[in-house]
Every structure is written in structure tokens, then in C-alpha cells.
N, C-alpha and C positions, 0 to 999 in steps of 0.2 A: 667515577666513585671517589676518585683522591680528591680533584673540584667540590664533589658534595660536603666531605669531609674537612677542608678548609674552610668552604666556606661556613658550616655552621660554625667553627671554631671560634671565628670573627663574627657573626651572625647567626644568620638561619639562610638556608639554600631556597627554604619555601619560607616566606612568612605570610604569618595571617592574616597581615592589609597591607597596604599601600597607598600613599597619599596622592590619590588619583583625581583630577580634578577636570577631566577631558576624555574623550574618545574617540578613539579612530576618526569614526565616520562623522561625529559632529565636528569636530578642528579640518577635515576635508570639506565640509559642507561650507564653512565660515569663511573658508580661503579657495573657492572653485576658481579665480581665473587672476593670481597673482602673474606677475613679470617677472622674468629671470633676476635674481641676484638683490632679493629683495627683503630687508629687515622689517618685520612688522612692530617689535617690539612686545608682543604678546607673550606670558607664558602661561604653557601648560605642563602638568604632568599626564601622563597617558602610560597605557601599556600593551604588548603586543609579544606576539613569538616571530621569535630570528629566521625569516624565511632567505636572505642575503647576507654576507658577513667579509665585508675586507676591510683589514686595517694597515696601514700604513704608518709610518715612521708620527707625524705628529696629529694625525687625524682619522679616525677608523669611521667606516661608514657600514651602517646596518640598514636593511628594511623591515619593518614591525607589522605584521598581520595582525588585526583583529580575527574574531569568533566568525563574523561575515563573511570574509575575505577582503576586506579593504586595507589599505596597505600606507605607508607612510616609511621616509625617510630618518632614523638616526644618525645623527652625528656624532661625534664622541672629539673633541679636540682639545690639545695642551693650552690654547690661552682660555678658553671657555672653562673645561672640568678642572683645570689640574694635572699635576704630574701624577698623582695618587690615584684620581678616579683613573686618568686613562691607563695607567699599567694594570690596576684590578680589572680594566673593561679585557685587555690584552691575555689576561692571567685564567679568569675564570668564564667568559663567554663564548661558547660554540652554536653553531646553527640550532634550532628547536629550541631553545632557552626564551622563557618567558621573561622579559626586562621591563622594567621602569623607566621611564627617563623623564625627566625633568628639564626644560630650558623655553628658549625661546622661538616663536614660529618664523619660519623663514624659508626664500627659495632658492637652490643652489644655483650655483653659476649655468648649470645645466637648465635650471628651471623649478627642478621637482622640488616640492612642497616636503619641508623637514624639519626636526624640533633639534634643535643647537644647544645638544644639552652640556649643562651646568652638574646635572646630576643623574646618577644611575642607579638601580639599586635592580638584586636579581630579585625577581617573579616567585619562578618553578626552573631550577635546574633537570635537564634534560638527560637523563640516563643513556639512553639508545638513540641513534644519530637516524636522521629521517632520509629517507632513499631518494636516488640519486633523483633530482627535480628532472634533470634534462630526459629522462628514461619514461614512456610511457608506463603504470601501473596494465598487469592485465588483470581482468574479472575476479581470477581466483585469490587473487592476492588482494585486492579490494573489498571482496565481498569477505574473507578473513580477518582482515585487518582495517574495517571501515571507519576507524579514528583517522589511521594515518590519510586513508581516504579524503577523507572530508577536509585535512589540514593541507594537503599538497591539490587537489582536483577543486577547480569552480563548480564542474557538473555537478558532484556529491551534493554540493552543499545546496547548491540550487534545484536540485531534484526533491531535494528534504522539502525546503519550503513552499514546491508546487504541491508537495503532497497536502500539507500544511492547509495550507489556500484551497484546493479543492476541495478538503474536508471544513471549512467554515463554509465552502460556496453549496456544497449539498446539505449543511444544516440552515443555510440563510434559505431555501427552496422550499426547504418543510416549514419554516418559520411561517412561510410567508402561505403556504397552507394548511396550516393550524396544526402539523402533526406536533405530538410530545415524547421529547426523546427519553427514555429510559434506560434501564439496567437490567440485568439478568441473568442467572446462577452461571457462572464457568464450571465449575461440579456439579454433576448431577447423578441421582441415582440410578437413573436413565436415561441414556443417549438417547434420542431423537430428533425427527426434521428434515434428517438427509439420508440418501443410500451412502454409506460408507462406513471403516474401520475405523472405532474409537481408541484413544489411549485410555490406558485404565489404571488408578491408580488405588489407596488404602488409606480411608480416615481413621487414625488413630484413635481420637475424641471420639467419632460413633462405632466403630470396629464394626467398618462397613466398605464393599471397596464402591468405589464411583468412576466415573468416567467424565475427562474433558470433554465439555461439549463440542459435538458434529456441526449443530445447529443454533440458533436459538427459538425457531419457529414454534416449537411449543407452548412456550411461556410465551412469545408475545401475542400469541392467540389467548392465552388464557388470561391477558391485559383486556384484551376487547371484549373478551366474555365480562370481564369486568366492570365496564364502557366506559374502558380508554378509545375512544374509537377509530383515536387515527397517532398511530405510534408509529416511534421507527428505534432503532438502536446499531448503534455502528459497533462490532464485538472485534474480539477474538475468537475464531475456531481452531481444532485442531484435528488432522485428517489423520490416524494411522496407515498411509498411505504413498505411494510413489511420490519423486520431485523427480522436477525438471525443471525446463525453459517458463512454462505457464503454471506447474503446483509448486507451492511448497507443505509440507507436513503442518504449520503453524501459519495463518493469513489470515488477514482482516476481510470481512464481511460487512455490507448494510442490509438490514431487512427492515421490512416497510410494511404494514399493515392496513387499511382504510373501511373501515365498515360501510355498508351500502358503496361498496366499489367491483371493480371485476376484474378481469386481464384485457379488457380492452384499457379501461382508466389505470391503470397498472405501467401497460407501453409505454402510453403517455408521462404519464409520471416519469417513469425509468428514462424514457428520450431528452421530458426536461431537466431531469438531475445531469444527464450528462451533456450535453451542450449547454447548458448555463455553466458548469465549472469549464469546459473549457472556454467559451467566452470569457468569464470574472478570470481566470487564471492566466490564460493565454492569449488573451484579445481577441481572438479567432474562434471558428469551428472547422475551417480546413488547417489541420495540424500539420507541421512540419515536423517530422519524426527525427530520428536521433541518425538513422541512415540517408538520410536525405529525401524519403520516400514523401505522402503525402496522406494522409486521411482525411477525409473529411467527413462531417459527423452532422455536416450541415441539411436541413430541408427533412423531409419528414420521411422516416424509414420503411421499408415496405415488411408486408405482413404476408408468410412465407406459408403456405400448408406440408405439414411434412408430407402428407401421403401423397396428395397431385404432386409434389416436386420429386419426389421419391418416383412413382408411377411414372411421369414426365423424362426423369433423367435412365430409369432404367429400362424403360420399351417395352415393359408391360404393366396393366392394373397391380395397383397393390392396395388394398384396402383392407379396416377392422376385419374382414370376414376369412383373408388370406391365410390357410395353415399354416402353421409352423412348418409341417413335412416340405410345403410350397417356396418358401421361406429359406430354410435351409437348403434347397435343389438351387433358388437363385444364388446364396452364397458362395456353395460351393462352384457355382462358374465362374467367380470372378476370385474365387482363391479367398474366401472369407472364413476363418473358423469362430463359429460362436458354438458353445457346448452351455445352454441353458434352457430351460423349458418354456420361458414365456414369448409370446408372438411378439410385447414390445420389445425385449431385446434386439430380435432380428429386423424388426423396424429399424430401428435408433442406428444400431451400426450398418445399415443397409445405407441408410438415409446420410450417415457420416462418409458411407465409400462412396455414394453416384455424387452426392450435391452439394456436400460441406466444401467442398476442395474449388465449387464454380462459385462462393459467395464472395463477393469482392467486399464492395461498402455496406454499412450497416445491414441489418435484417434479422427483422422478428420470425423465428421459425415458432408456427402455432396447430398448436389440436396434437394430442401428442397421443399414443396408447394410453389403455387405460390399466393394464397391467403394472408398469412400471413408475407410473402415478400415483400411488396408496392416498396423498394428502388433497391430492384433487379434486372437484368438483367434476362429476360427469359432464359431457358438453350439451346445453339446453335444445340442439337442435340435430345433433348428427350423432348417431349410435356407434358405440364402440371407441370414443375420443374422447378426450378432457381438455378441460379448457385451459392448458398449460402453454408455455409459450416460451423460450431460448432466445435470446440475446445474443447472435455473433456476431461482434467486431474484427477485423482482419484473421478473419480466418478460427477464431477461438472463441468459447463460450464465456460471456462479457457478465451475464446477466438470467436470472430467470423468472417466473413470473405465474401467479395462477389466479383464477377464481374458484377460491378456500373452499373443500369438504368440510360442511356446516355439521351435516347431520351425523350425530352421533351413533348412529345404528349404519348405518353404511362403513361410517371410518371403521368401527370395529369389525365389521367384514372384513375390510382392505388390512386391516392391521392383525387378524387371523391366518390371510391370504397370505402374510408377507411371515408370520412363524411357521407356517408348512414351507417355506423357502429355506428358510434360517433352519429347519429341521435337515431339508435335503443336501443340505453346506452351502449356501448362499452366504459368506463373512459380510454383505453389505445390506443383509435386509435386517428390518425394521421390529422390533419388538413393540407390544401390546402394551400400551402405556394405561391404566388403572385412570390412574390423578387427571392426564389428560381430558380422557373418557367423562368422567365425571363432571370436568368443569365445561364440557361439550354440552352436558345432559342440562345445564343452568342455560342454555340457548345463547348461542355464538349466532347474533347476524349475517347476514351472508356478504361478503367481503373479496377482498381481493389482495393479494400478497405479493413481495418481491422480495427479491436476494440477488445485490448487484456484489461483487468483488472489487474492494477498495484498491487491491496489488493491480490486479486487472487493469483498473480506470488509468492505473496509472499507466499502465503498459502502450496503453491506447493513446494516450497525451504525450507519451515519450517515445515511445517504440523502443525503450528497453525489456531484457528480462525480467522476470519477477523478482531474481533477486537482487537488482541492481535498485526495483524501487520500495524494497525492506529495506529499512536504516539496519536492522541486523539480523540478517536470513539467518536459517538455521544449516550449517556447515557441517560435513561429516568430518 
């Protein structure tokens, strides 16, 4: 603070430009294979933060980061600056300090690539000293403080930009199959799209309360009813709901729409979004993870039945016709408690304890109940399933996937079904949406949907946490 306060006396500690005439990474680009102890005669001005800092009796020598992470050599010496600049360099510059330098480009006797400046000037003085470099950061303290992150770790930074890159590599995908990306309410009067707790908040303007969208699957059905016929939309949702390792409360989402499509063209889709970003991004589709592990995303994924695998792993039939009371006798032998009245419940977590846990590489788990499906299209040729379909990648749900409940007299069944839920205390069923309903009744083509998790993909390309691939998770 006493630095800060000098220096404005004299100056300003921050000023509002600098006579920048170079950058990091272009003056590294220009000069990639000089020889040791070599004057180019070049100048540039550039600027960078103090990531090294020793000075010495007639010569201080710094390293300057850029934004990217690319780095260059300062010099600071008595015949080059002056006795004035180098004592101000001495007086007022600490590690984290954004500097200027001005001189000329050259290689130390070492080698390394350095600007022999003539002139200095500070940046951004540096209030609070950045931690100890030699010290590994852990999670908690990264995912809190993910500036200092991103200014000390490569990973950070280069994690951001894979995201970056994979989100251009899945709107180049729809590009190039004609989808149109759109927009769609964050508040809404009503949640819908997904089973889950919405946040709920209070417009003052309509003295009305609303709720963060769960979803956005309503509205962009109500795009195709309109005939947009092949949208997509990469959002924000918000889950009033657990975190962990795979949730957080606040995550990006893509959803996908395509009229005259189904969950078989849905897979597909969903397969090609995700192996082309990792090809465009990572050169590969067998991933080299962040633990050394390996995934591979490559060849064509298999299409899983829950009920045969379900049936399959637990040593007896389990089918749509199986009661609950049947249901519940199997749970309780293997020490399962579910306390809910619908047969797909005991499916799903049935099907989570015998065979989620045996799924290695990719796979499509398909034909799901039709209970816990409300927005589903019944399945066209097997009674009591829908044509829904799960997306597991290493072990966790990657993706999902339907052939869309067109008809608007059935969804309102399924959406009556699901307030006699919500009546019994169900917090994650689904309310009777009016507006919906209505723009159903103007005739929704029959189509096909998805909803793949942007955090997710990343997890999958990284084998980080989720919160490692949000630039800023939400922290208790």
C-alpha cells in the first residue's frame, strides 16, 4: 500500500495505457531460435506480470508473463536504464506487478530471449503477494480463488481453452447439419423439462415470483412447433440440488432438437458432437486423462437395454409388467432403499446397483419406464418402455436422449400423472404447463431430442472434476 501510494504521487500505480508496441507471444514468435548472447537491435515495448524477480547490484533481472502463459525475460541494467530507472525498478517492483518495459530484443549469455530495457513503467501494482510458486495449489483453494489459478497453473489456463475449442467444435457440427442456435428465457413462470428442485426467485417489474430454469426443453419444442426444425441451444441451468464430484447447483447444458428425427438419429448425433470435439480439440478419440488413465471415445458405441441388462445382471426377469411389491423384495436383498411409488423408480436404481457399476467405455442405455419418462414418446414397438436413452461415459451419465411426446393429449396425462406425484411430495415432479400444452395443440412434428452436459464433456476429455472444468464453480 505505501508502494501504491508513492507511486501515484509520482504517477499513477495503474495507468490507463501504455505505449505497447509488441506482445509476448508475437516478439517470441519472431525470435524462436536466436544464439546465445545475441543483440538484435530491435525494439519493443511489451508488458507482462512479475512471475521471477532478482536484482542485483547493477542489473535486476525479471520474467514477464503474458495472459497465455508465455513468458520472456526483463532486464533492468545501469548502462541501458539509468541510475533512476534502475533504483525506481529496486524501490517499487515486487513479484505480481504488471510492468512495461521498453528496450531492445536480445539473448542472454544464458540464451534466453530478453528485452534490455531502456525503459520501465508499472502496469497494475500488485496489492497481495501471489503464493509460494514452488508449492503445489490444492482443489479447494483453486477452485476459490481461480484468478490466482489460472496466473500460477498452465492446466488452468489450458483447460479454459479446451473448453473454448470444444464449444466452437460442437457448434461447427450443427453448422454443418443445418441446426440454428438459439436463445431461451433463464426465468421462467414455470420450471420445466427436467425432474428436479428449481431456485425460485421475485420480479419486482411483474410482482410475480419465477423460477431459474431446470431446463430449456420446453421452449425449444415450442421453436419446432414453430418450424425451426432443427435448433440447438448451449444454456445455463440451475438445479436446487446436491454437488459433488459430477453436480454442481449452476452447469451448462446443450440441447438439441431435429424434427422428423428420433433417439436412434439422436445417438448418432450425440456420438458425433462428441468425438469430433475430441478429435478438433485433442487430435485423438482415445483420451489421455488428467490421472494417466485412458478413454476412448473411439468406434461406435453400443446400445444397452435397461431391462435385458437389468434382468441379465440380476438373475432374474425383470420387465414393464414387474410389480413394485416384486421390485421392492429384489431391493431389499441387496440392501437398496427406495421409498416411491412408481415401478420406474425401482427400475432405474435397480439398474444403477446390478450394471451401471460393469459399464466400462461408452454406452447408450435405452428403452427406459414409462413412468419416470413424462416427456417421452411411448416405444413404437415394445409395451410399457419409451424411447429414452442415457449416455454413460466412465461410469456417469454423459448425456440423454428421446423420441419427443408429440401428442398433446397424452403429455397432459403424463403431466397430471406427475401433479398427483407432486401432490404426494414428490419435490422433483413436474407441473402442468398450460402455454406448453397449447403450442403442442398447433402440431409439434415428431422429432427427437438431446441434452448432453457441457461440464460433463469436459470431464470426459480431462478426467477432471466438475469443478475443476467451471472457470468459476459455485463454492460454499
Amino acid at each position: 500500500m505505501d508502494k501504491r501510494e508513492r507511486l501515484n504521487a509520482l504517477g499513477s500505480a495503474y495507468p490507463v495505457t501504455l505505449p505497447i508496441t509488441h506482445t509476448i507471444e508475437a516478439t517470441k514468435a519472431h525470435y524462436p531460435n536466436l544464439e546465445e548472447d545475441i543483440a538484435t537491435g530491435d525494439q519493443v515495448g511489451l508488458a507482462g506480470r512479475i512471475m521471477f524477480l532478482r536484482n542485483t547490484g547493477k542489473l535486476c533481472f525479471a520474467t514477464l508473463q503474458s495472459g497465455s502463459g508465455e513468458r520472456i525475460q526483463a532486464m533492468i541494467s545501469l548502462d541501458r536504464a539509468g541510475q533512476e530507472q534502475l533504483d525506481s525498478w529496486k524501490e517499487f517492483v515486487d513479484l505480481g506487478d504488471h510492468v512495461f518495459v521498453e528496450g531492445e530484443v536480445i539473448t542472454s549469455k544464458r540464451g534466453e530471449l530478453s528485452v534490455l530495457a531502456t525503459k520501465w513503467l508499472m502496469a497494475a501494482k500488485t496489492l497481495r503477494p501471489l503464493p509460494n510458486l514452488h508449492n503445489e495449489l490444492g482443489e479447494e483453494f483453486r477452485v476459490r480463488h481461480r484468478y490466482i489459478d489460472l496466473i500460477v497453473r498452465d492446466r488452468a489456463r489450458e483447460v479454459v481453452k479446451i473448453r473454448a475449442a470444444v464449444m466452437q467444435s460442437i457448434r461447427n457440427t450443427f453448422a454443418k447439419q443445418a441446426f440454428i442456435e438459439v436463445e431461451t428465457p433463464m426465468l421462467q413462470v414455470m420450471h420445466g423439462g427436467a425432474s428436479a428442485r428449481p431456485f425460485k426467485t421475485h420480479s419486482n417489474a411483474f410482482d410475480t415470483d419465477l423460477y431459474l430454469r431446470i431446463a430449456p426443453e420446453l421452449f425449444l419444442k415450442r421453436a419446432v412447433v414453430g418450424g425451426l426444425e432443427r435448433v440447438f441451444e448451449i444454456n445455463r441451468n440451475f438445479r436446487n440440488e446436491g454437488a459433488d464430484r459430477t453436480h454442481s447447483p449452476e452447469f451448462a447444458m446443450l440441447e438439441a432438437y431435429e424434427a422428423y428425427g428420433d433417439y436412434h438419429t439422436m445417438m448418432d448425433l450425440t456420438q458425433a458432437l462428441i468425438q469430433n470435439a475430441a478429435s478438433d480439440v485433442l487430435g485423438t478419440q482415445v483420451v489421455q486423462l488428467e490421472d494417466g488413465t485412458v478413454n476412448d471415445l473411439s468406434g461406435t458405441w453400443p446400445r444397452v437395454s435397461m431391462y435385458e441388462s437389468l434382468s441379465e445382471s440380476c438373475g432374474e426377469a425383470v420387465t414393464p409388467e414387474t410389480s413394485v411389491a416384486e421390485l421392492k423384495k429384489l431391493a431389499d436383498t441387496v440392501g437398496i432403499e427406495i421409498d416411491h411409488p412408481l415401478h420406474g423408480k425401482y427400475v432405474e436404481e435397480l439398474w444403477e446397483h446390478f450394471v451401471k457399476p460393469g459399464l466400462t467405455g461408452p454406452a447408450f442405455v435405452i428403452d427406459f419406464p414409462v413412468d419416470t419418462s413424462p416427456l417421452t414418446r411411448d416405444h413404437r414397438s415394445k409395451a410399457g418402455v419409451v424411447e429414452k436413452w442415457d449416455l454413460y461415459i466412465m461410469g456417469y451419465e454423459q448425456a440423454t436422449g428421446y423420441s419427443e411426446l408429440v401428442d398433446p393429449v397424452v403429455q397432459r396425462e403424463r403431466f397430471v400423472a406427475q401433479m398427483q406425484l407432486a401432490a404426494t411430495g414428490d419435490p422433483e415432479a413436474m407441473k402442468l404447463d398450460e402455454e406448453f400444452l397449447k403450442a403442442l395443440e398447433f402440431g409439434m412434428p415428431p422429432s427427437g431430442g438431446l441434452g448432453l452436459g457441457i461440464d460433463r464433456l469436459l470431464m470426459s476429455l480431462t478426467g477432471l472434476g466438475i469443478r475443476e472444468t467451471i472457470l468459476f464453480p459455485l463454492v460454499k
